[in-house]
C-alpha distance (Angstrom), angle and dihedral (degrees) to the residues before:
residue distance angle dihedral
X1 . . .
X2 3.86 . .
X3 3.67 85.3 .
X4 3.50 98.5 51.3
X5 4.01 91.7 55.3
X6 3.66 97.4 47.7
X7 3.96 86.3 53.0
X8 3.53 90.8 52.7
X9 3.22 93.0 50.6
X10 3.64 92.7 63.3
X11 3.79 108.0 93.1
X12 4.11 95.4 -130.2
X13 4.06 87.5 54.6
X14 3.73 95.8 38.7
X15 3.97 88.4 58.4
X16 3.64 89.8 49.1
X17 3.89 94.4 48.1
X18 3.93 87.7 48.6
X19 3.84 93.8 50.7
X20 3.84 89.7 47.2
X21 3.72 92.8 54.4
X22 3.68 89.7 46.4
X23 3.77 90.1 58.5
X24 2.86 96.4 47.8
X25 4.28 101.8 52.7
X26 3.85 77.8 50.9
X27 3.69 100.2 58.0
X28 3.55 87.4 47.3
X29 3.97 96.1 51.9
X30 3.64 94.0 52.7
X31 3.95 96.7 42.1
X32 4.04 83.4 54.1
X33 4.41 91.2 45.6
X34 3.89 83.2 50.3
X35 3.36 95.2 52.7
X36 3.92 95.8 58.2
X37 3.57 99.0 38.3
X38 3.86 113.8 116.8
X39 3.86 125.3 -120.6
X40 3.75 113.0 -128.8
X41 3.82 104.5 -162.4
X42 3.79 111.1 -135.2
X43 3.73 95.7 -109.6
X44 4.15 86.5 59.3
X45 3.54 91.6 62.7
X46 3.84 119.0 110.0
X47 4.15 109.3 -109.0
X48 3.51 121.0 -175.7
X49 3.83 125.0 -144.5
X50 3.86 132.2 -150.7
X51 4.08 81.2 -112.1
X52 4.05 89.3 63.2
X53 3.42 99.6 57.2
X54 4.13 90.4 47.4
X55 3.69 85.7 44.2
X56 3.90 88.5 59.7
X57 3.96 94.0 33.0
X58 3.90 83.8 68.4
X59 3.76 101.8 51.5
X60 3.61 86.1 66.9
X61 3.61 93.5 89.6
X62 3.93 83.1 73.4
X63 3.99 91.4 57.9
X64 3.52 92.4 38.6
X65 3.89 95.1 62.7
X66 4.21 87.1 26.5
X67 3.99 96.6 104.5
X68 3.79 98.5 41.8
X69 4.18 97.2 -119.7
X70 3.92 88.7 108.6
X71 3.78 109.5 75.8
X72 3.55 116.5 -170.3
X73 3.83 126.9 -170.7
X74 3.35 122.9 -117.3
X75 4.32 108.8 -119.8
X76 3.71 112.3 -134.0
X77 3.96 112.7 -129.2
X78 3.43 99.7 -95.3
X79 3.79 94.1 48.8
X80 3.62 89.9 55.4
X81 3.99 90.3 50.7
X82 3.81 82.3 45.3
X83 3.91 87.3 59.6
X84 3.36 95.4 41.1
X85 3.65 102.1 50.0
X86 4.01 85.1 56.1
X87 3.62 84.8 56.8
X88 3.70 96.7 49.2
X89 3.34 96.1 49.4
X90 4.23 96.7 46.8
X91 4.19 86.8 45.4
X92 4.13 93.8 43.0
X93 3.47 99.0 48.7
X94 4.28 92.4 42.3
X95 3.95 104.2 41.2
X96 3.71 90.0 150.2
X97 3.61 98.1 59.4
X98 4.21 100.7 33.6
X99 3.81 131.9 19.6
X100 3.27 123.5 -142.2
X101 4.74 97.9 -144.4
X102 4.13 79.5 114.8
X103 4.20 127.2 72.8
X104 3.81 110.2 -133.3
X105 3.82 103.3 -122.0
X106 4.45 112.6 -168.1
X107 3.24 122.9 -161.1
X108 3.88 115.8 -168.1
X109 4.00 109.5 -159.7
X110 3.43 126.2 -150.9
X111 3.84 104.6 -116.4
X112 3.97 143.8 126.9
X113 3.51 93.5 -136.4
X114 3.78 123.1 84.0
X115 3.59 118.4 -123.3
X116 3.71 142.7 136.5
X117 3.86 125.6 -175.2
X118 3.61 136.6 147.0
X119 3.77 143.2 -143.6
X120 4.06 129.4 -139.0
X121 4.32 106.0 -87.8
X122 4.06 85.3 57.2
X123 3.69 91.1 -84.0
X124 3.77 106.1 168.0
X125 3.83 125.2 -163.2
X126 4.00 121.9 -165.1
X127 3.72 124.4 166.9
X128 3.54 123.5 -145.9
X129 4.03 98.5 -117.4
X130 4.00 84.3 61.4
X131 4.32 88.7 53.0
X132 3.52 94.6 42.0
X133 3.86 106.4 35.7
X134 3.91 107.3 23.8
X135 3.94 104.7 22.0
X136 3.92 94.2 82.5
X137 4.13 92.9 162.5
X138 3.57 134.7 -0.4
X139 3.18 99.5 -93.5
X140 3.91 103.4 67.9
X141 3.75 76.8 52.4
X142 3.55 96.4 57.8
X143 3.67 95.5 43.9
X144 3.87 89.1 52.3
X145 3.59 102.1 51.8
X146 3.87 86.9 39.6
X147 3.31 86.6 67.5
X148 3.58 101.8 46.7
X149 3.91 89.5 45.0
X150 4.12 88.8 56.5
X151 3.96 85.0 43.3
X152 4.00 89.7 47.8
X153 4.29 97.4 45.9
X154 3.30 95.8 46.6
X155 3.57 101.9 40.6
X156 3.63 103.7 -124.9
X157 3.69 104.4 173.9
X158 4.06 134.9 129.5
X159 3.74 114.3 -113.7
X160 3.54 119.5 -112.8
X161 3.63 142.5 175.7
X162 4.23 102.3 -113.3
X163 3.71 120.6 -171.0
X164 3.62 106.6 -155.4
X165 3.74 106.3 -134.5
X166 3.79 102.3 158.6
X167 3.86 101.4 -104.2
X168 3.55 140.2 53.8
X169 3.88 146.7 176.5
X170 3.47 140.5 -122.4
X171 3.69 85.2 -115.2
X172 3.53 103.2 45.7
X173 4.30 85.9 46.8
X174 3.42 101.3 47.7
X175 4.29 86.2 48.4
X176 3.88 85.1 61.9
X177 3.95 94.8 48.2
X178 3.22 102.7 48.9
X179 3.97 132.7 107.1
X180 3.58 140.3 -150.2
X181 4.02 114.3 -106.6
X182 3.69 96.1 -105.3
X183 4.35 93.1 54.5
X184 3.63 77.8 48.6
X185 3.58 104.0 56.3
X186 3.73 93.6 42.2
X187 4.07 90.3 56.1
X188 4.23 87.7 43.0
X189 3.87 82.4 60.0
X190 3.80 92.6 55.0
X191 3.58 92.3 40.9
X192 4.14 90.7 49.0
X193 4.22 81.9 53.7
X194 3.91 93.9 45.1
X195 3.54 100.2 47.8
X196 4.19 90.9 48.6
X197 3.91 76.5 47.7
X198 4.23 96.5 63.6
X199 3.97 90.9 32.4
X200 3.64 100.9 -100.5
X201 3.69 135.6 140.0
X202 3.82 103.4 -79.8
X203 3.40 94.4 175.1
X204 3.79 98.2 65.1
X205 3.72 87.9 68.3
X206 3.89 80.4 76.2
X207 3.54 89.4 54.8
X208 4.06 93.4 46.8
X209 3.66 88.2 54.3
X210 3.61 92.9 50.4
X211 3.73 95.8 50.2
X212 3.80 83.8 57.3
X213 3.66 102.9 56.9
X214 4.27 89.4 41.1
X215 4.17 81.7 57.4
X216 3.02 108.9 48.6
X217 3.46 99.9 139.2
X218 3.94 103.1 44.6
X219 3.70 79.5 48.3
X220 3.92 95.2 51.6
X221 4.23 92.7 119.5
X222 3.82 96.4 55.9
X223 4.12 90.2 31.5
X224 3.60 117.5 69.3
X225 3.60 102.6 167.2
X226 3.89 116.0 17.8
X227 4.17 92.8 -155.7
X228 3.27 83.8 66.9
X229 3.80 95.1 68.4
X230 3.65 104.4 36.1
X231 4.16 77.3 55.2
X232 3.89 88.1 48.2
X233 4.02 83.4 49.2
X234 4.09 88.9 45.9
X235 3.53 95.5 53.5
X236 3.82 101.4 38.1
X237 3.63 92.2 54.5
X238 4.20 83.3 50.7
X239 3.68 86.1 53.0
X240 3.45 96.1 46.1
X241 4.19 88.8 47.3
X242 3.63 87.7 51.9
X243 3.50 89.1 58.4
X244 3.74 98.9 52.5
X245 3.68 92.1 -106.4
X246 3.68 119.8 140.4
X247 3.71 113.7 -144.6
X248 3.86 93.3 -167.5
X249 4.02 87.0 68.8
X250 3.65 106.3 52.2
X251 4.04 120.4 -176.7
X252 4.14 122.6 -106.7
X253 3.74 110.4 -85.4
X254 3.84 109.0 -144.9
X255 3.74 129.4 -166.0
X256 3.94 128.9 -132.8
X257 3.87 120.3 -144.5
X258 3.31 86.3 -125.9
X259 3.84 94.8 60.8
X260 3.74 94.2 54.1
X261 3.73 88.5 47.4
X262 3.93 82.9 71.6
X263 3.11 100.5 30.6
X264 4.09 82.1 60.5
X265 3.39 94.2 44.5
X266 4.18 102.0 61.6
C-alpha cells in the first residue's frame, strides 16, 4: 500500500491514475444514459410519402397570398361555373388519366405579367396580363389550363426542399412548379390526347406553345430557360408529324360567350 502512494505521488503515475478514474466515471455515465433511452420500433418511425410533400406543396396558396402583395380578383359566380364546366368536361371525358374526388378552385391574380401555374388539389393560378394580352380565344385557354389540370391530378412536380416561412412570391412559387422541357413535352402529349378526348381544339395547344417561345421575355417568371421551349415547340410539332397532323393547316378556333364574359371581366 505504501508503494502504491509513493507511485502516485510521482507526477507521470498520478496523471495516469487521474485519466483512469476519468474513464472510468465515463463508462459508467453512458452505461446509465443507455439504460433509459427509449426503443422506437421501426414501424414508429416517421416515413414520408410522395403524397406528403404534394399535400404541403398545396398549402402554399395560403403563404402565397399571406403578406397581402398578391391581389387576387374575386370570380363572379358564373365565371367560376365557367371554370368549372371546362374542368368537368376535360376530367369526364379522361377518367383514366384524372379523377375528379377534388373541386377545381381558380384564382385569377391581379398582375401585368403573364403566367399560369398550378399546385397539386387542381389549384389553378392565371394572372390577368395572360387573359387580357395572350388569351386571344378560348381555346389557347383551354389548352393552357389543360395542361396545368393534367400537371395538377397527377402530381407532376420536382421535389424540393421548402422551408415554410409564412410568405411567398410569385417568383419564388412558380421556381418550385416548374419542369424541365422534356417532363413538359411528355404531359403536352397527354394534354394534345385529352383535349381531342372532350371535343376541343387540340390543335391550338400548338399555337399556345408557340406563343411561348415568341415571348420569351414577357414570359421570363414562368420561363427559365427559353431553349427549352423552342425544343418543346421542335418536338411537339415532331409529335404532331408523327401523327399525320399537318401543322401548316390548323383547325378554326371559335369563341364562347361565356369566354369573353371573362375575358371582359379582368
Amino acid at each position: 500500500m505504501n508503494n502504491f502512494c509513493v507511485y502516485i505521488k510521482r507526477p507521470i503515475f498520478r496523471v495516469l491514475f487521474l485519466f483512469l478514474m476519468v474513464m472510468i466515471n465515463c463508462s459508467c455515465s453512458l452505461l446509465s444514459s443507455n439504460a433509459v433511452l427509449p426503443v422506437i420500433e421501426n414501424e414508429e418511425i416517421p416515413s414520408y410519402k410522395p403524397s406528403d410533400y404534394a399535400s404541403h406543396l398545396s398549402s402554399l396558396d395560403k403563404s402565397l397570398f399571406a403578406s397581402g402583395s398578391v391581389k387576387r380578383l374575386k370570380l363572379s359566380k358564373k365565371n367560376n361555373d365557367y371554370l368549372n364546366t371546362i374542368f368537368s368536361r376535360i376530367v369526364f371525358n379522361n377518367e383514366l388519366l384524372l379523377h375528379s374526388k377534388v373541386k377545381p378552385t381558380f384564382y385569377i391574380i391581379k398582375d401585368k405579367v403573364p403566367f399560369i401555374f398550378s399546385l397539386p388539389g387542381y389549384k389553378v393560378f392565371i394572372s390577368k396580363g395572360l387573359i387580357t394580352k395572350y388569351f386571344r380565344n378560348e381555346s389557347l385557354l383551354v389548352s393552357a389550363l389543360c395542361f396545368e389540370l393534367i400537371k395538377s391530378g397527377r402530381n407532376m412536380y420536382r421535389k424540393n426542399k421548402v422551408i415554410p416561412v409564412g410568405t411567398i412570391d410569385i417568383p419564388q412559387i412558380l421556381s418550385l412548379t416548374r419542369l424541365d422541357y422534356k417532363t413538359r413535352i411528355e404531359i403536352y402529349k397527354w394534354t394534345y390526347f385529352a383535349l381531342q378526348r372532350s371535343k376541343y381544339d387540340a390543335s391550338a395547344l400548338l399555337i399556345w406553345i408557340q406563343t411561348l417561345n415568341k415571348n420569351t421575355l414577357d414570359f421570363s417568371w414562368q420561363i427559365r430557360d427559353p431553349r427549352g421551349v423552342s425544343q418543346e415547340e421542335f418536338l411537339f410539332k415532331s409529335f404532331l408529324t408523327g401523327l399525320g397532323v399537318s401543322t401548316q393547316e390548323l383547325g378554326k378556333i371559335n369563341s364562347s360567350k361565356e369566354f369573353y364574359k371573362l375575358k371582359d371581366s379582368v
